[in-house]
MARVO-304223 format. One record per residue (C-alpha): x, y, z; residue in three letters. Coordinates in Angstrom, 2 decimals. Layout:
N
<u X	v Y	w Z	code ALA>
...
//
This chain:
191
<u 98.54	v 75.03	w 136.54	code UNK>
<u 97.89	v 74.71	w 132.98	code UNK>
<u 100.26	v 73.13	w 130.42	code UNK>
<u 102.01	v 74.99	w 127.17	code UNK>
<u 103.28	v 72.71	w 124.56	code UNK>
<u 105.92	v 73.65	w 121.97	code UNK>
<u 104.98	v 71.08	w 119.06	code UNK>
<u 108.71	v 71.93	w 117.33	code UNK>
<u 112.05	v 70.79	w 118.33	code UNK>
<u 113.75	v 74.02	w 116.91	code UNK>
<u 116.38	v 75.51	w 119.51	code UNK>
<u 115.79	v 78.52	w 117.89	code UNK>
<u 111.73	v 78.76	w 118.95	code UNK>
<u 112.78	v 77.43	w 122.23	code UNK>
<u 114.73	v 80.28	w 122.91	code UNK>
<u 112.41	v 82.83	w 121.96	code UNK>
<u 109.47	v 81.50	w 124.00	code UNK>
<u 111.61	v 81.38	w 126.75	code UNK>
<u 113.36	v 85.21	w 126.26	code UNK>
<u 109.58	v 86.26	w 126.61	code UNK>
<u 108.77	v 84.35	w 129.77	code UNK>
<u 106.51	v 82.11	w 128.52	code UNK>
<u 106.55	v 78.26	w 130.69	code UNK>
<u 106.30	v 75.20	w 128.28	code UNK>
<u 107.53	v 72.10	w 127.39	code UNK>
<u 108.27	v 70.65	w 124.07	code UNK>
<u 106.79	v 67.68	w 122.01	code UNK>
<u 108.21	v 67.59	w 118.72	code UNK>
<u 105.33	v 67.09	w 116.01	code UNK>
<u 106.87	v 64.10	w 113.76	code UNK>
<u 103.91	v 63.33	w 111.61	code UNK>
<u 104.59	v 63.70	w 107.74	code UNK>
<u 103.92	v 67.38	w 106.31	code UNK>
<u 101.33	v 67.94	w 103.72	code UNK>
<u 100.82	v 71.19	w 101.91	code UNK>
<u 98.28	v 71.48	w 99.67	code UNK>
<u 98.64	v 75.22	w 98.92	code UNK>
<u 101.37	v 77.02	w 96.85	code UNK>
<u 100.71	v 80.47	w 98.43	code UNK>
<u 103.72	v 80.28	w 100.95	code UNK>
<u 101.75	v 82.16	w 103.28	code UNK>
<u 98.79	v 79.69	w 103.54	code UNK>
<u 101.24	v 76.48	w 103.28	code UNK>
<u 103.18	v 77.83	w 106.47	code UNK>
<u 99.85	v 78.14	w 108.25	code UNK>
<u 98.21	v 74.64	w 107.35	code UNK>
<u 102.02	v 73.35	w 108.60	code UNK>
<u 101.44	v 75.37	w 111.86	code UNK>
<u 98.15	v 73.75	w 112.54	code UNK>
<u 99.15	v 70.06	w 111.42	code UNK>
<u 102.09	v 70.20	w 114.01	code UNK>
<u 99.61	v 71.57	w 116.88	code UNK>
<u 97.03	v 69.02	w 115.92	code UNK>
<u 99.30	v 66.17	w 115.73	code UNK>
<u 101.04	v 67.13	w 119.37	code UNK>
<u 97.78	v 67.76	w 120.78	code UNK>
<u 96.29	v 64.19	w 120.01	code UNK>
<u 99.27	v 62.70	w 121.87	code UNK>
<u 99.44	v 65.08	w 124.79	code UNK>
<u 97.60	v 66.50	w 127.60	code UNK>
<u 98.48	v 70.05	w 126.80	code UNK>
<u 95.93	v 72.47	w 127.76	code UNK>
<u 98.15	v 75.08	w 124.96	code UNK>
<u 99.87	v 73.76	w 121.89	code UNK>
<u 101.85	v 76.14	w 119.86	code UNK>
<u 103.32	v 74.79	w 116.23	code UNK>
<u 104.74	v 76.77	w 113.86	code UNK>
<u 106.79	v 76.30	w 110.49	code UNK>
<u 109.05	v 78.52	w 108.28	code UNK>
<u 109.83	v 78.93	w 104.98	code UNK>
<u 111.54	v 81.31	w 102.80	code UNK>
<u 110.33	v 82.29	w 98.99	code UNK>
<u 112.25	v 83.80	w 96.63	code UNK>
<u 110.54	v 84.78	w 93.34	code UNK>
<u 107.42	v 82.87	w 93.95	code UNK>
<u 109.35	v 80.03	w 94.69	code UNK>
<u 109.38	v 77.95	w 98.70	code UNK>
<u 112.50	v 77.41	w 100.08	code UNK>
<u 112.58	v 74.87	w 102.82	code UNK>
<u 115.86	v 73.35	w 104.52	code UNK>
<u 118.15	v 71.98	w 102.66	code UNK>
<u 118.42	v 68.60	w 101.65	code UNK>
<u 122.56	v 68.40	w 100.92	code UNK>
<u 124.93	v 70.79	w 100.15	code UNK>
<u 124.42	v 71.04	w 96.61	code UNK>
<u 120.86	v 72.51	w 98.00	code UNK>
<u 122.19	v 74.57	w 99.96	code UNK>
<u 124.05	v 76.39	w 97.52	code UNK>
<u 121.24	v 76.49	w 94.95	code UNK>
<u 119.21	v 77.90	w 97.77	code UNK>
<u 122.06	v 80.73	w 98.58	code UNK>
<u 122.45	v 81.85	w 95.03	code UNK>
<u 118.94	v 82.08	w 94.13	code UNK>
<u 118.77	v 84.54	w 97.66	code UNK>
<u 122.62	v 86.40	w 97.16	code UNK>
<u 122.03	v 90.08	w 96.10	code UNK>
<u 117.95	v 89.92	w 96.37	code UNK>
<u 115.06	v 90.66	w 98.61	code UNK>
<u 112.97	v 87.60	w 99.98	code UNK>
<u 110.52	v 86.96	w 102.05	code UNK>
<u 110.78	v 84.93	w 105.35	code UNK>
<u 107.51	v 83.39	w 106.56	code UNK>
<u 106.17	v 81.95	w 109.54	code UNK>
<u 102.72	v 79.84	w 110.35	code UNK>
<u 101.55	v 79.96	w 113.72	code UNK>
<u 98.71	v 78.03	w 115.19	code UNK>
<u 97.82	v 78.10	w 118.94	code UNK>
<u 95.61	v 75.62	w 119.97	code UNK>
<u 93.87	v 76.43	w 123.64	code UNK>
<u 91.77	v 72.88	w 124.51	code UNK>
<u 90.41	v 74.78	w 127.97	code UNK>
<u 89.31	v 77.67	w 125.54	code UNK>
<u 87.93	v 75.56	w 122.62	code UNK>
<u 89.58	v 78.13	w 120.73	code UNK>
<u 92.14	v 78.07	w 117.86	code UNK>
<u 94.18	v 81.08	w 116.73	code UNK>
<u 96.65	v 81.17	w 113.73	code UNK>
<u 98.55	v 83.33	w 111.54	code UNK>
<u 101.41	v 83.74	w 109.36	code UNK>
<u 104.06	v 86.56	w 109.69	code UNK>
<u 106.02	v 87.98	w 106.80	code UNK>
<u 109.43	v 89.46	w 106.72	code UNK>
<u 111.49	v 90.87	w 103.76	code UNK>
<u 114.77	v 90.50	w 104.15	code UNK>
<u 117.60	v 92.19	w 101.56	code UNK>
<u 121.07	v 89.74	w 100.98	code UNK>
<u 124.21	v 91.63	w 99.80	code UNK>
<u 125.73	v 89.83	w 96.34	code UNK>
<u 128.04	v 87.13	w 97.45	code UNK>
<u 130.48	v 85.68	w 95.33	code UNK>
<u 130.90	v 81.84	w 94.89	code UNK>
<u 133.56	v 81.85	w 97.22	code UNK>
<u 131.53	v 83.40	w 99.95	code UNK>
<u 128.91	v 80.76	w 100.06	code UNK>
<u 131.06	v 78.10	w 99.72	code UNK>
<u 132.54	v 79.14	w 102.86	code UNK>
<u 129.15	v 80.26	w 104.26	code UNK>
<u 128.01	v 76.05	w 103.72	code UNK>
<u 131.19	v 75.02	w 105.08	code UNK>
<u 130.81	v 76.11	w 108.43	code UNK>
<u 127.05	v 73.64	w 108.58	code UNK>
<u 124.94	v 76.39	w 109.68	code UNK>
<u 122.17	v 76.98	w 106.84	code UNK>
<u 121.93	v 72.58	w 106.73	code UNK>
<u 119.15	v 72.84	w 109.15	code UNK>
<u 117.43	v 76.49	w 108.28	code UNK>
<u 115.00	v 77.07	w 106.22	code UNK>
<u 116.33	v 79.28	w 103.35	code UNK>
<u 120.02	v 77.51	w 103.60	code UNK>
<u 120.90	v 80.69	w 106.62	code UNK>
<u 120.55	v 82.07	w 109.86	code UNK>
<u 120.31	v 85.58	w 110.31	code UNK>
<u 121.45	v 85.13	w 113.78	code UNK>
<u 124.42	v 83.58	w 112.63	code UNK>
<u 127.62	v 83.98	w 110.25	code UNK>
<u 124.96	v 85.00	w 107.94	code UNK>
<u 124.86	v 88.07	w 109.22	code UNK>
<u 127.19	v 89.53	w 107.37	code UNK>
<u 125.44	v 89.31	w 104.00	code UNK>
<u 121.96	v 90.76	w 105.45	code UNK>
<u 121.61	v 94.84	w 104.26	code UNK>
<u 118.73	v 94.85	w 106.26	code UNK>
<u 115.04	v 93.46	w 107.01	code UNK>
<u 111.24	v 94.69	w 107.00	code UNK>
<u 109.34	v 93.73	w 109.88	code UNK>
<u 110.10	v 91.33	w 112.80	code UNK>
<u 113.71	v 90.21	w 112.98	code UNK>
<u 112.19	v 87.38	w 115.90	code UNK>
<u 110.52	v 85.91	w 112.41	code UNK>
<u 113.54	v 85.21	w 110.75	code UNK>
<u 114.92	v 83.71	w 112.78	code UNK>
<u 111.97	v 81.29	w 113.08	code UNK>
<u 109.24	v 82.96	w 115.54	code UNK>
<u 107.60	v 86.39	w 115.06	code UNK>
<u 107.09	v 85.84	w 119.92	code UNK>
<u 105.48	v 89.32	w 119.62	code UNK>
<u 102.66	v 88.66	w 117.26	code UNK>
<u 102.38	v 85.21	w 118.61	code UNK>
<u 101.39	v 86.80	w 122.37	code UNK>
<u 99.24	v 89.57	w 120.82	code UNK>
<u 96.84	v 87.24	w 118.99	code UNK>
<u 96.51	v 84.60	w 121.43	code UNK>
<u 96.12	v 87.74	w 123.79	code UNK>
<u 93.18	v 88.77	w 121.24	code UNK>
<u 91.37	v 85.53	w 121.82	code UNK>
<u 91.91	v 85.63	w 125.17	code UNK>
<u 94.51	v 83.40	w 125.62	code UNK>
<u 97.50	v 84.94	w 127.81	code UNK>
<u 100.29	v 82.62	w 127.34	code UNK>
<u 102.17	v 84.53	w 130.18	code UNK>
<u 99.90	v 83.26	w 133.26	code UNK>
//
């Protein structure tokens, strides 16, 4: 039976590959990230592929999915914050706008010789918050590991007016996409 590596150590992505049915194990790509483009959508992407390639020179994966998120805000990359004080720079540059949430994909197939990868875009609409609000918002830890300072699956929730396009992005893996293009290059991570 072949073997599907997960080269992130994100709960998040672990629990949408396994809500689809896919059968993998994790290796957690720890090798230092280097982006050498300022388009978010082709940064995400060349992070994608550096975690698969990293994971897949260390394991004997026959699949190796990696994947990275960011959010951008005016042109601008968000990534996780580093501290608090991030974290609410992050939040008020996001509170009462649209941004986008985007996710690199790379799927690496070794018995295929094939690589696929992508990057998924999501716009997502935040409600004005007051200072208050995500003060309290930071105080309860979630957005300290998220891309973006939030989770839309969390107590976050209650400043999102609404999203365009896959809610599975934002919250760190667009699982559909991810099976239709591997799919595509014949690659069915479901067998």
């Amino acid at each position: 039976m072949r073997k599907i590596i997960l080269a992130s150590g994100s709960p998040r992505r672990k629990e949408l590959l396994e809500q689809i049915g896919i059968r993998f194990e994790i290796h957690k790509a720890e090798g230092e990230e280097v982006i050498t483009s300022s388009v978010p959508e082709e940064a995400v992407k060349e992070l994608a592929l550096q975690k698969a390639q990293e994971v897949a020179g260390k394991c004997d994966g026959d699949i190796i999915i990696g994947a990275d998120t960011v959010v951008a805000v005016d042109g601008q990359i968000l990534g996780k914050p580093a501290d608090r004080a991030d974290a609410m720079r992050m939040l008020r540059l996001l509170q009462g706008k649209e941004h986008q949430v985007i996710t690199g994909v790379a799927v690496l197939s070794k018995e295929k010789g094939k690589a696929v990868h992508f990057a998924e875009v999501t716009k997502v609409h935040v409600f004005p918050m007051t200072e208050e609000q995500m003060e309290r918002y930071i105080e309860t830890g979630e957005p300290m590991d998220k891309a973006g300072s939030y989770g839309i699956q969390g107590k976050f929730a209650v400043y999102v007016s609404g999203i365009e396009g896959d809610y599975n992005n934002v919250v760190g893996l667009p699982a559909g996409r991810l099976y239709q293009e591997a799919l595509a290059a014949g690659i069915d991570l479901l067998l």
